[in-house]
Biopython code that builds the backbone (N, CA, C, O; Angstrom):
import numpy as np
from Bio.PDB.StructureBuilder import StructureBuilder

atoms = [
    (1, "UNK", "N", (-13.592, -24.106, -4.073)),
    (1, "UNK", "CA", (-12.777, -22.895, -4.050)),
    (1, "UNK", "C", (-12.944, -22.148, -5.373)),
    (1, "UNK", "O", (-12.775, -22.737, -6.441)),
    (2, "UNK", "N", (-13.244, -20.975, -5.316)),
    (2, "UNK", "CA", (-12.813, -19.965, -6.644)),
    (2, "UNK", "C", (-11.919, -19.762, -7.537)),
    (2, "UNK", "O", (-10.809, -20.072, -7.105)),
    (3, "UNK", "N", (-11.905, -19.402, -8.526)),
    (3, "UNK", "CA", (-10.656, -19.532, -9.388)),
    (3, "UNK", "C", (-9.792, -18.540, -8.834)),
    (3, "UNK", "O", (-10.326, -17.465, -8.561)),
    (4, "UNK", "N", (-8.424, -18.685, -8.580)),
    (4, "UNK", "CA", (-8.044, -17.797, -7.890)),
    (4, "UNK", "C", (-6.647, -17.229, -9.175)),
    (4, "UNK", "O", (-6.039, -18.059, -9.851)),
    (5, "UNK", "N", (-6.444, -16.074, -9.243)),
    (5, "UNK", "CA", (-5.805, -15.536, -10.084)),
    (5, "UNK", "C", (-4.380, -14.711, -9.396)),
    (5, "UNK", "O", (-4.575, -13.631, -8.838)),
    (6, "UNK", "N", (-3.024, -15.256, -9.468)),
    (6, "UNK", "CA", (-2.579, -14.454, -8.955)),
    (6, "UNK", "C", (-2.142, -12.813, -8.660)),
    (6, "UNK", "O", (-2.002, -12.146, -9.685)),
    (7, "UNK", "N", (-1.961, -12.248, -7.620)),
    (7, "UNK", "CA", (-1.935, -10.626, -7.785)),
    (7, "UNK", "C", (-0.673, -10.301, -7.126)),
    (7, "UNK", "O", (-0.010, -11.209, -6.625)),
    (8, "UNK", "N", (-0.315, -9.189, -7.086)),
    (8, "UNK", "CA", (1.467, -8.609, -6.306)),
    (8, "UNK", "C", (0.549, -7.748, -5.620)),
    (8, "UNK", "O", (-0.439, -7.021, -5.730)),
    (9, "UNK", "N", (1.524, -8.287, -4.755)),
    (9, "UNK", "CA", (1.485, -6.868, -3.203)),
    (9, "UNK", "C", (3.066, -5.782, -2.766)),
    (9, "UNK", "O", (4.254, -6.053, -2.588)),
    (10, "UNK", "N", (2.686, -5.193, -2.755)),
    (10, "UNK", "CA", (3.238, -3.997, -2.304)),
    (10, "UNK", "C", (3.933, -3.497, -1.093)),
    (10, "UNK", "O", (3.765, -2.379, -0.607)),
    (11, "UNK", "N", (4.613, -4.286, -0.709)),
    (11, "UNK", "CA", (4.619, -3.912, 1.256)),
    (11, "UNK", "C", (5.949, -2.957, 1.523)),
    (11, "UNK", "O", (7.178, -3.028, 1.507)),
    (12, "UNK", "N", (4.505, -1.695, 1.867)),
    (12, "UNK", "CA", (5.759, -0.267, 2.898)),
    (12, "UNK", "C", (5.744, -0.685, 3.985)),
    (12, "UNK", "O", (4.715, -1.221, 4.395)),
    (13, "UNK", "N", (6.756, -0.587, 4.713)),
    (13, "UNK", "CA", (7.027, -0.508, 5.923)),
    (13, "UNK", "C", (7.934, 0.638, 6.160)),
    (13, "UNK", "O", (8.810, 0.957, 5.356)),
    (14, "UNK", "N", (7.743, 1.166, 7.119)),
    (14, "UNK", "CA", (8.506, 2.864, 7.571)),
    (14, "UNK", "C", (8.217, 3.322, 9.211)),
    (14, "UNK", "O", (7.196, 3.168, 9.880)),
    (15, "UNK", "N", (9.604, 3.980, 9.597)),
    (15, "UNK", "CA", (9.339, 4.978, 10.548)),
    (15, "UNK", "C", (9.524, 6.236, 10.224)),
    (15, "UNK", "O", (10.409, 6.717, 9.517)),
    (16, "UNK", "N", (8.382, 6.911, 10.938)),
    (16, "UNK", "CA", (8.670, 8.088, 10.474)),
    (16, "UNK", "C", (9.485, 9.131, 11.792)),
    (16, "UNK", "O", (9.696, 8.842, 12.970)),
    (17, "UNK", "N", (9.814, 10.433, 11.009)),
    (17, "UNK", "CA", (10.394, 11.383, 11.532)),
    (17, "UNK", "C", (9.332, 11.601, 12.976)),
    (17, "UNK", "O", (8.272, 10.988, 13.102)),
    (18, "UNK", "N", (9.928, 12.701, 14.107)),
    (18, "UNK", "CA", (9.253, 13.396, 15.105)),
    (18, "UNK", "C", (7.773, 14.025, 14.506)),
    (18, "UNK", "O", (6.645, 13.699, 14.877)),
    (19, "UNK", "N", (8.129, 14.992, 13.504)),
    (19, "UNK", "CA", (7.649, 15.957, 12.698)),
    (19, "UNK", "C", (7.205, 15.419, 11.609)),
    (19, "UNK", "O", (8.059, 14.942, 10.863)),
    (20, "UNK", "N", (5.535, 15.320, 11.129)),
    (20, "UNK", "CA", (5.103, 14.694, 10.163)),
    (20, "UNK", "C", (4.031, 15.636, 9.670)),
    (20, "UNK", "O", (2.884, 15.297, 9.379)),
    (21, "UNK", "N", (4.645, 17.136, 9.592)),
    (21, "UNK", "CA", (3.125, 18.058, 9.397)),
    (21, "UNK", "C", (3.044, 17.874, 7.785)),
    (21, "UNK", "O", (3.837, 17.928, 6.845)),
    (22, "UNK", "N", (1.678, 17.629, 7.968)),
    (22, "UNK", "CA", (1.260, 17.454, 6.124)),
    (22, "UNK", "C", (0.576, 16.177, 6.076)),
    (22, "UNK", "O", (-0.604, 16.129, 5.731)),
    (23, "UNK", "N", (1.498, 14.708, 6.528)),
    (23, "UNK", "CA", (1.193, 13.856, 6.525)),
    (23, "UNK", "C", (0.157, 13.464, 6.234)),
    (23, "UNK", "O", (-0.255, 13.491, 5.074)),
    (24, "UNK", "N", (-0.546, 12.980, 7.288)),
    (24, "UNK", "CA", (-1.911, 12.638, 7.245)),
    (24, "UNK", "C", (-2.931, 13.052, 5.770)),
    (24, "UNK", "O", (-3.402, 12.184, 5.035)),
    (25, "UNK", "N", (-3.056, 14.032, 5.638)),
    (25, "UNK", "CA", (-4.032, 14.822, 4.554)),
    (25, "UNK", "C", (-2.761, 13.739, 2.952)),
    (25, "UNK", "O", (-3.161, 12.730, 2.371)),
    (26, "UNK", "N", (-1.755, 14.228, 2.766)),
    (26, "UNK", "CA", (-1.243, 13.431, 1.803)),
    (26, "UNK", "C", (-1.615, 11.773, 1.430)),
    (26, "UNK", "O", (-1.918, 11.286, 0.341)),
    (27, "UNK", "N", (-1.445, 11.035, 2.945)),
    (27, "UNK", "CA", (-1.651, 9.830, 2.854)),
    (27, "UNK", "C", (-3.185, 9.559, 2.232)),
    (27, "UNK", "O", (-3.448, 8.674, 1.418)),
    (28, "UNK", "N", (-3.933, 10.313, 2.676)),
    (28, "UNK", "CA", (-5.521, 10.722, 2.632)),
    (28, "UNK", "C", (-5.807, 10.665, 0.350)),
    (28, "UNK", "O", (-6.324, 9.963, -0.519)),
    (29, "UNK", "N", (-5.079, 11.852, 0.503)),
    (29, "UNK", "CA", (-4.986, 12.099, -0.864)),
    (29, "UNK", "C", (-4.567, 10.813, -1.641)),
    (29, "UNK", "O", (-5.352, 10.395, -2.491)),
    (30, "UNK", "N", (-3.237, 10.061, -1.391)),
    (30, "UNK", "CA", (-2.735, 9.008, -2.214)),
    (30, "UNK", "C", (-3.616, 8.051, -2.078)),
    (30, "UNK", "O", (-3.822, 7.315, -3.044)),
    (31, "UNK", "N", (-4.348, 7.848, -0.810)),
    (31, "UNK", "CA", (-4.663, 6.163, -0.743)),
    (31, "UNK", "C", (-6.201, 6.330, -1.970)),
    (31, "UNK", "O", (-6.531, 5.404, -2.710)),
    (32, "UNK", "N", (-6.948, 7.708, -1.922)),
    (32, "UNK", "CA", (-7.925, 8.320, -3.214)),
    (32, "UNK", "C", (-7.448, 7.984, -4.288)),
    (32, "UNK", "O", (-7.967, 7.011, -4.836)),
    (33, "UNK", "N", (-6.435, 8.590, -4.878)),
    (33, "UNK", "CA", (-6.004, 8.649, -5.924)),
    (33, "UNK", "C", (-5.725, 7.006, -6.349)),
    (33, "UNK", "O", (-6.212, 6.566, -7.390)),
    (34, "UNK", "N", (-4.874, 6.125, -5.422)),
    (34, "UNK", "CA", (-4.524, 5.034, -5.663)),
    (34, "UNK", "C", (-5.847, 4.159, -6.439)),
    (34, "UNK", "O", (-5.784, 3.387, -7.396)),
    (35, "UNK", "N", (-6.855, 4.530, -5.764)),
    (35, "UNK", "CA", (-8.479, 3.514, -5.913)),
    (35, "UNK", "C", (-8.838, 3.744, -7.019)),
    (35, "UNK", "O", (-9.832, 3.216, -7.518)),
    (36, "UNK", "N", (-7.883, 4.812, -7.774)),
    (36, "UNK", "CA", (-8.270, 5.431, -9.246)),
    (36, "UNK", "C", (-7.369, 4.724, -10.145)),
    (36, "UNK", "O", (-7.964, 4.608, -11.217)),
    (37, "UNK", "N", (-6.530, 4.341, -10.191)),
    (37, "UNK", "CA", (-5.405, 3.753, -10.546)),
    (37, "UNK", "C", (-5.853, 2.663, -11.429)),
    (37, "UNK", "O", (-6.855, 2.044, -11.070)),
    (38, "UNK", "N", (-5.301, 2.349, -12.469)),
    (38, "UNK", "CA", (-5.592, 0.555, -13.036)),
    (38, "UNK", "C", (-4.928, -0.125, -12.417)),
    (38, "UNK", "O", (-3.841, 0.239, -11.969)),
    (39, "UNK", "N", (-5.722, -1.941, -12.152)),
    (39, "UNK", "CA", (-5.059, -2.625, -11.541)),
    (39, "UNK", "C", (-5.115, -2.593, -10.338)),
    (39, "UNK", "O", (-4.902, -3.642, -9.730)),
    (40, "UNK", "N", (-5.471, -1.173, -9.488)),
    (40, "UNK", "CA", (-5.520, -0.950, -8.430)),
    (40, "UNK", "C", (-6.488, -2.473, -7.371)),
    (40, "UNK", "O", (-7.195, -3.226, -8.041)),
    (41, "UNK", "N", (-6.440, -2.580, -6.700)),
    (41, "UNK", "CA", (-7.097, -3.875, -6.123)),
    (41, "UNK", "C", (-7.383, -4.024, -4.187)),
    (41, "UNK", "O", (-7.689, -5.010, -3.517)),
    (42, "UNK", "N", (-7.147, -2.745, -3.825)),
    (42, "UNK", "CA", (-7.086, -2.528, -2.334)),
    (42, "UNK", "C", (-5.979, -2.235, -1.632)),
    (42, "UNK", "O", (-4.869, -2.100, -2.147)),
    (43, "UNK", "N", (-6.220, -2.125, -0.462)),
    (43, "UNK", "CA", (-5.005, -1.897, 0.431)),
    (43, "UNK", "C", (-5.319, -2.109, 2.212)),
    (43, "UNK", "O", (-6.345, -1.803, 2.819)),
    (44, "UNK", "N", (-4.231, -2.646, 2.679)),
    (44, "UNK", "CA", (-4.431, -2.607, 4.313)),
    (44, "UNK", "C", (-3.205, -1.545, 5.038)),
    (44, "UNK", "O", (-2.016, -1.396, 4.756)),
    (45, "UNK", "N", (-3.938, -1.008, 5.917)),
    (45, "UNK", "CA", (-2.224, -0.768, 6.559)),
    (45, "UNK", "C", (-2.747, -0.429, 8.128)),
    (45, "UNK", "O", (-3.872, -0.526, 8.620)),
    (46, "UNK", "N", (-1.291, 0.067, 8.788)),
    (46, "UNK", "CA", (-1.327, -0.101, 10.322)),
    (46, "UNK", "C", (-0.377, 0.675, 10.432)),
    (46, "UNK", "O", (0.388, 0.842, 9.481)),
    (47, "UNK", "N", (-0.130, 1.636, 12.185)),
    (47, "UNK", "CA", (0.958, 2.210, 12.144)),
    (47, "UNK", "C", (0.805, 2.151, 13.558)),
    (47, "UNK", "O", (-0.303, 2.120, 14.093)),
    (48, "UNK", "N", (2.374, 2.128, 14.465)),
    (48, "UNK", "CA", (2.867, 2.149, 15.748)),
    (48, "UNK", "C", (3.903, 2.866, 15.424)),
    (48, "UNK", "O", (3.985, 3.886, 14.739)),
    (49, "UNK", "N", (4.964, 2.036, 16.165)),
    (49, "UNK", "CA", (5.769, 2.293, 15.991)),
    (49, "UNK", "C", (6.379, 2.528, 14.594)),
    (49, "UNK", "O", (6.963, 3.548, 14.228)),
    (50, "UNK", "N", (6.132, 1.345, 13.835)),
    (50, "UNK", "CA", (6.632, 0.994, 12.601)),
    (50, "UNK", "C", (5.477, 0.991, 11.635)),
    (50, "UNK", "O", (5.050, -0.163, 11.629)),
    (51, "UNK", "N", (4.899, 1.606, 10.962)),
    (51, "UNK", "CA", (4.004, 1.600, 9.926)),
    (51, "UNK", "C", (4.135, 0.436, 8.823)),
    (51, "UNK", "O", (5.174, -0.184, 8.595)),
    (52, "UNK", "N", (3.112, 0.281, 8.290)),
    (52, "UNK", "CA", (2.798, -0.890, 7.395)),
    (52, "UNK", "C", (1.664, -1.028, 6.186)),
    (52, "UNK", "O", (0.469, -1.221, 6.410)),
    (53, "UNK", "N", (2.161, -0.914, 5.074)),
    (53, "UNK", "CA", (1.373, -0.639, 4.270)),
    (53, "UNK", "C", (1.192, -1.384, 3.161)),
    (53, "UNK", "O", (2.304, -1.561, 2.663)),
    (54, "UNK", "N", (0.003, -2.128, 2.259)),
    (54, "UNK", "CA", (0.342, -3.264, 2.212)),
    (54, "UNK", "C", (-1.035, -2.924, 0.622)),
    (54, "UNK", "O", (-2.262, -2.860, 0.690)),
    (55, "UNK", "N", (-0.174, -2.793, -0.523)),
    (55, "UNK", "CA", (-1.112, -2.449, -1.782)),
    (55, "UNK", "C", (-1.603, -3.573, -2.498)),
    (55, "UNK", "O", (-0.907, -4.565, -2.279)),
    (56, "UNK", "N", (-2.476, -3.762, -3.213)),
    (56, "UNK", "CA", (-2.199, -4.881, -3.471)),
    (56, "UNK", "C", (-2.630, -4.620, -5.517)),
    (56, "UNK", "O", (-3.405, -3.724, -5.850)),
    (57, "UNK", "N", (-1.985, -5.530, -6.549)),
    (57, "UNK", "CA", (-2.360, -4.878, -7.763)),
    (57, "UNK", "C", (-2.501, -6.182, -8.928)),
    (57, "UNK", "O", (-2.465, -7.391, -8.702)),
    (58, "UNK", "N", (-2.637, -5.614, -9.967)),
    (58, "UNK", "CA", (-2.874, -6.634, -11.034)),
    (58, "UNK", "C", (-1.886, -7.462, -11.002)),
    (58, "UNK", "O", (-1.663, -8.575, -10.526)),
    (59, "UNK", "N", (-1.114, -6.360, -11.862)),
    (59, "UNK", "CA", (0.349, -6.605, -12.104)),
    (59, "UNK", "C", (1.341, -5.535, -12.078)),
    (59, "UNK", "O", (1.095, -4.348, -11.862)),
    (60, "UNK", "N", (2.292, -5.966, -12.275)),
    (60, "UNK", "CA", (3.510, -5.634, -12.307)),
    (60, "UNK", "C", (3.934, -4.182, -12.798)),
    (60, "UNK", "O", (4.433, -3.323, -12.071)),
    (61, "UNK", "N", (3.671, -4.058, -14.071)),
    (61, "UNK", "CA", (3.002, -3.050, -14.913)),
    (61, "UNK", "C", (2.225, -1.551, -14.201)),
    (61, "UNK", "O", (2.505, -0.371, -14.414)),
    (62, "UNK", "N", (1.192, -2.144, -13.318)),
    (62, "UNK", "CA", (0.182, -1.650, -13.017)),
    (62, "UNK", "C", (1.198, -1.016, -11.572)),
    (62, "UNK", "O", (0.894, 0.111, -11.180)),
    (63, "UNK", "N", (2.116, -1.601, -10.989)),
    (63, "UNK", "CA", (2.748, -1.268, -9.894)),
    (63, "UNK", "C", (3.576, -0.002, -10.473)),
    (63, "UNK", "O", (3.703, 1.144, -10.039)),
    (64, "UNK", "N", (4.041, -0.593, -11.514)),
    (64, "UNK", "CA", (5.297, 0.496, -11.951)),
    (64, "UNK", "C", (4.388, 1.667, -12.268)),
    (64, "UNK", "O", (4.691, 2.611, -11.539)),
    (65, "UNK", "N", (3.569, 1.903, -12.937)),
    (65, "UNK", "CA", (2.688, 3.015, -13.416)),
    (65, "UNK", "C", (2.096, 3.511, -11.878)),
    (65, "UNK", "O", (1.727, 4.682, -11.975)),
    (66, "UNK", "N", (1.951, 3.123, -10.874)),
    (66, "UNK", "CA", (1.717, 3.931, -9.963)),
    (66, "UNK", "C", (3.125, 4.266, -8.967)),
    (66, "UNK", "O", (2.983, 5.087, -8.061)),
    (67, "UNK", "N", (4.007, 3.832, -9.101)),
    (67, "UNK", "CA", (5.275, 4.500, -9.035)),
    (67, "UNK", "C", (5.910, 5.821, -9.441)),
    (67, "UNK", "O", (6.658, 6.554, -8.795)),
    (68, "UNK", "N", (5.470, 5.930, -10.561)),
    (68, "UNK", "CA", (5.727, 7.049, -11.595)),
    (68, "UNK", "C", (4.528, 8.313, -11.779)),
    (68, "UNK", "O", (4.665, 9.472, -12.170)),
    (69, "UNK", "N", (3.054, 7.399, -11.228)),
    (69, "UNK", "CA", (2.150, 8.910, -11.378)),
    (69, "UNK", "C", (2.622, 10.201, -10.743)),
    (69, "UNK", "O", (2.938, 10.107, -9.557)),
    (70, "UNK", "N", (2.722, 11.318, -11.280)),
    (70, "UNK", "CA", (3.212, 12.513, -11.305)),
    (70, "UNK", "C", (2.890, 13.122, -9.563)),
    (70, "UNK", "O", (3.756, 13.717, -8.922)),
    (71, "UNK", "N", (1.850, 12.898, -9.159)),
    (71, "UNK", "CA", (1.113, 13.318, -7.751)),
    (71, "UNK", "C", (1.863, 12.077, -6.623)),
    (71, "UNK", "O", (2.085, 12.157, -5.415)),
    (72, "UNK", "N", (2.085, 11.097, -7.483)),
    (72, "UNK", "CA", (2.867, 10.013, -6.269)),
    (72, "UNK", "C", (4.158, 10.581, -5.969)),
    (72, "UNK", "O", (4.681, 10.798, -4.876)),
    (73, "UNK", "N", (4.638, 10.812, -7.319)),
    (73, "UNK", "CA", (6.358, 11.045, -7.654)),
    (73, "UNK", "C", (6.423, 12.041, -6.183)),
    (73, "UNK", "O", (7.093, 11.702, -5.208)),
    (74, "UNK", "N", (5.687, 13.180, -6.229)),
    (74, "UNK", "CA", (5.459, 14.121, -5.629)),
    (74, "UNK", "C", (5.570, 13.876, -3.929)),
    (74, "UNK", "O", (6.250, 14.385, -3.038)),
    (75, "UNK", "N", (4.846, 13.145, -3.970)),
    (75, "UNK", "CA", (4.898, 12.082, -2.071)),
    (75, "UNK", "C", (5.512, 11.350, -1.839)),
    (75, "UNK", "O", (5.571, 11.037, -0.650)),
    (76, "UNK", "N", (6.176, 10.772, -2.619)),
    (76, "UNK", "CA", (7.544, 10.115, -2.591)),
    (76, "UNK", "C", (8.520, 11.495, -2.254)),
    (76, "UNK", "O", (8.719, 11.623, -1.046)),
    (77, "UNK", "N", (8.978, 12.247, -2.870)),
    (77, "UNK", "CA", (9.699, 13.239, -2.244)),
    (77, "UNK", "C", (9.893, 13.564, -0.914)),
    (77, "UNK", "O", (10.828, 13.442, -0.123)),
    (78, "UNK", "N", (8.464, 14.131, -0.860)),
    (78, "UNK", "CA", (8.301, 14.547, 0.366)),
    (78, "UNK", "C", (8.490, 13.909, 1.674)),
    (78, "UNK", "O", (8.743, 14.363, 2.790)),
    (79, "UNK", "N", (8.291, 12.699, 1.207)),
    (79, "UNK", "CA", (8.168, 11.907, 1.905)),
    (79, "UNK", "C", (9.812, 11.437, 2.455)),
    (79, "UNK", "O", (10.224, 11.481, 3.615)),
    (80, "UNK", "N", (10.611, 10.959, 1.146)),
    (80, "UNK", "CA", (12.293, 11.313, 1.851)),
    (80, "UNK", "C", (12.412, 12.382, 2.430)),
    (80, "UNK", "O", (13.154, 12.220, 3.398)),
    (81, "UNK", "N", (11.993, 13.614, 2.326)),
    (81, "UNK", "CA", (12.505, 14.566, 2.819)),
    (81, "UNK", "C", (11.628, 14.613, 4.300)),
    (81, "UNK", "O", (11.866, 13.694, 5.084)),
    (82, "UNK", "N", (11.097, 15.163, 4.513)),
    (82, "UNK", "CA", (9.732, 15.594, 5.598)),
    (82, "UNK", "C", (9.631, 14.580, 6.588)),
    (82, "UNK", "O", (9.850, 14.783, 7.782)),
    (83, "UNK", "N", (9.144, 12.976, 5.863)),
    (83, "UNK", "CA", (8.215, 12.182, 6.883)),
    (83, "UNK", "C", (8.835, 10.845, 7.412)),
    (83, "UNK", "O", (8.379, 10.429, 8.478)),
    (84, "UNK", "N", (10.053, 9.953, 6.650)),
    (84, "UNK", "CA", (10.243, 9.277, 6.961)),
    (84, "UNK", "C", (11.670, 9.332, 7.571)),
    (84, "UNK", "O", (12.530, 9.975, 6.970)),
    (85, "UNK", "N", (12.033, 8.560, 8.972)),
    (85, "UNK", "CA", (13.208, 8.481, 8.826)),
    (85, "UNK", "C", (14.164, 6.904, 8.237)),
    (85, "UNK", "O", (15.374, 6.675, 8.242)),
    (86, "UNK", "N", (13.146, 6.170, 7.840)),
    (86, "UNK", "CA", (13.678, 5.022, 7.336)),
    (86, "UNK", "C", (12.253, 4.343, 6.648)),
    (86, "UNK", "O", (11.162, 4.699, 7.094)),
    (87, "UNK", "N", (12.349, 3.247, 5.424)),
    (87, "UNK", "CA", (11.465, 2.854, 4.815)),
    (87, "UNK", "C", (12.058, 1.749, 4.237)),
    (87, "UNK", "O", (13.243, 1.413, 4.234)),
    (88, "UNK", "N", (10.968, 1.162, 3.687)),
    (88, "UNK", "CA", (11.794, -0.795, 2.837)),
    (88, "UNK", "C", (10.264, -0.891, 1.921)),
    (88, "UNK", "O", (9.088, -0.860, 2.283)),
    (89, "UNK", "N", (10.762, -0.989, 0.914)),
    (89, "UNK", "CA", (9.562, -1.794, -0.133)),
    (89, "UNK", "C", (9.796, -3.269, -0.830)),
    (89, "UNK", "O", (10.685, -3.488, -1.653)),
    (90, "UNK", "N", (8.963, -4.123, -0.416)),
    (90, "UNK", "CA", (9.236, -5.333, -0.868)),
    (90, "UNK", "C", (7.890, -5.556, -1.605)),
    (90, "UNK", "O", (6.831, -5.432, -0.990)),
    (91, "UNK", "N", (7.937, -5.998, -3.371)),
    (91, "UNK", "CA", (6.900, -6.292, -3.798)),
    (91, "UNK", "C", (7.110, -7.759, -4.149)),
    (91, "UNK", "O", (8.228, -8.264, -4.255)),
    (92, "UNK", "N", (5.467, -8.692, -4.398)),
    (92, "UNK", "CA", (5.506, -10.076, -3.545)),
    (92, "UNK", "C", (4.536, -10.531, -4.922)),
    (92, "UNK", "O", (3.580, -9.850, -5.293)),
    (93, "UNK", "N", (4.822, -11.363, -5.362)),
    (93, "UNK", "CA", (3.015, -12.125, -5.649)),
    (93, "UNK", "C", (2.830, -12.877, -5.046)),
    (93, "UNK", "O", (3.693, -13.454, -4.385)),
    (94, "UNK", "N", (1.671, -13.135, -5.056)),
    (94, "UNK", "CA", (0.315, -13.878, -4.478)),
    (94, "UNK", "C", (-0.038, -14.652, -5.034)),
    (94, "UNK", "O", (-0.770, -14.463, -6.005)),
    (95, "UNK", "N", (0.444, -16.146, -4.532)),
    (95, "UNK", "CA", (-0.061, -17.432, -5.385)),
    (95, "UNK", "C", (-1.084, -17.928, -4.552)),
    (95, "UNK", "O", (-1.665, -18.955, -4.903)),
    (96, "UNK", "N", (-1.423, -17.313, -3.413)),
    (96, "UNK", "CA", (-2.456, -18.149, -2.951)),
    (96, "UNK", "C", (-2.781, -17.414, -1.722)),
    (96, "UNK", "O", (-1.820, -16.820, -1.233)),
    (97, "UNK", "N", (-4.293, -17.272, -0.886)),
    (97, "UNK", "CA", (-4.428, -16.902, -0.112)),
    (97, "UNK", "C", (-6.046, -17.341, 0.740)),
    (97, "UNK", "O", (-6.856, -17.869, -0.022)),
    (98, "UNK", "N", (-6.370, -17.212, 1.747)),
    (98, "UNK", "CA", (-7.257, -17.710, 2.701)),
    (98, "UNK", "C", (-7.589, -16.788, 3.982)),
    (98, "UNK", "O", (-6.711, -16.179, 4.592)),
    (99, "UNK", "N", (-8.851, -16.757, 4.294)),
    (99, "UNK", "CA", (-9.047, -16.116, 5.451)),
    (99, "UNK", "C", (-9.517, -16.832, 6.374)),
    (99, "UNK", "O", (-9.781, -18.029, 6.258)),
    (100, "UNK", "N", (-9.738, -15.788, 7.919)),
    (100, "UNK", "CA", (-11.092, -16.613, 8.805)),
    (100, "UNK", "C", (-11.806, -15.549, 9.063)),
    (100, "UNK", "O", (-11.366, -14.400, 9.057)),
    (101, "UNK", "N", (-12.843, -15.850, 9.281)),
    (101, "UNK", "CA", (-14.157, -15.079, 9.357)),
    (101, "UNK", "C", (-14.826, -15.509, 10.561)),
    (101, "UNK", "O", (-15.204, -16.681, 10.578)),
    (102, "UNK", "N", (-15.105, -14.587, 11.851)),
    (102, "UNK", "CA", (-15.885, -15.471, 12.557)),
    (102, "UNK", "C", (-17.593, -15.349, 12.670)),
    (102, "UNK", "O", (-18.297, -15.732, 13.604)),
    (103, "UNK", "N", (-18.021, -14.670, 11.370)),
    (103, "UNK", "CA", (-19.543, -14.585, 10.676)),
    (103, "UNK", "C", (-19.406, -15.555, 10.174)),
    (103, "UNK", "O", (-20.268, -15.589, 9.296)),
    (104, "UNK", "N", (-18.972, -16.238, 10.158)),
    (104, "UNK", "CA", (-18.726, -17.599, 8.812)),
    (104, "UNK", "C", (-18.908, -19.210, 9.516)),
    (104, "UNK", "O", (-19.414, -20.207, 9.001)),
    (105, "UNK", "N", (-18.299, -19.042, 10.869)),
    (105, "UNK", "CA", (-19.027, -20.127, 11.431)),
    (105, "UNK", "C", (-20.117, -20.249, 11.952)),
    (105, "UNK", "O", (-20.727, -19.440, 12.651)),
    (106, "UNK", "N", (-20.505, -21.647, 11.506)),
    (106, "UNK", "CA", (-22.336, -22.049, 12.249)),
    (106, "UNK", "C", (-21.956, -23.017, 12.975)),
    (106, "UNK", "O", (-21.078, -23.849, 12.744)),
    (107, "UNK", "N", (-23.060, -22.826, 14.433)),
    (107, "UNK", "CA", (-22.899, -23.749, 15.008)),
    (107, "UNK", "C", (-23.772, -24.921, 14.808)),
    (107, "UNK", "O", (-23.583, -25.950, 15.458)),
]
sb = StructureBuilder()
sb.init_structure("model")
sb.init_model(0)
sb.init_chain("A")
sb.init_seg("    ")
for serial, (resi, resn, name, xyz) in enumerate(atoms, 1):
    if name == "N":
        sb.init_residue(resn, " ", resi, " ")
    sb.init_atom(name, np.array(xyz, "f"), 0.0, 1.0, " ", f" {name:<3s}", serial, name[0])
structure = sb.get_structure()
């Protein structure tokens, strides 16, 4: 196994409003900007009913500073106002993690 270093994750979860004009192109913009970020380290997300968004970062530090970038601050707003009608942020570290791959098995 690799040395594995722990990292924090980020998890949005949200529904949004009827009316989400803007949306899309914003999310577009942040998830750019985010890849610019220090610390920055990826992201997954998904949306149905309930959206899911899932950052993942150095540290702690590195979370709060993208909290506060001036263009986030900005989509955060909007975002109470305009897009969501409910949201939850829970940030997590990561002491350990594993995948499956099914390129990965040989027969």
């Amino acid at each position: 196994m690799k040395d594995f270093k722990p990292y924090y994750a980020v998890i949005f979860t949200s529904i949004q409003k009827d009316v989400i004009e803007g949306y899309h192109e914003m999310a577009e913009k942040m998830n750019a900007l985010a890849k610019l970020q220090p610390g920055f380290l990826g992201m997954d997300s998904a949306r149905n009913q309930i959206g899911i968004t899932v950052s993942y970062w150095e540290s702690l530090e590195d979370i709060k500073n993208w909290k506060q970038q001036s263009d986030h601050l900005q989509a955060q707003l909007k975002g109470k106002k305009d897009w969501y009608s409910w949201y939850n942020v829970k940030i997590c570290k990561v002491e350990r993690e594993y995948h499956f791959d099914t390129d990965s098995i040989t027969s």
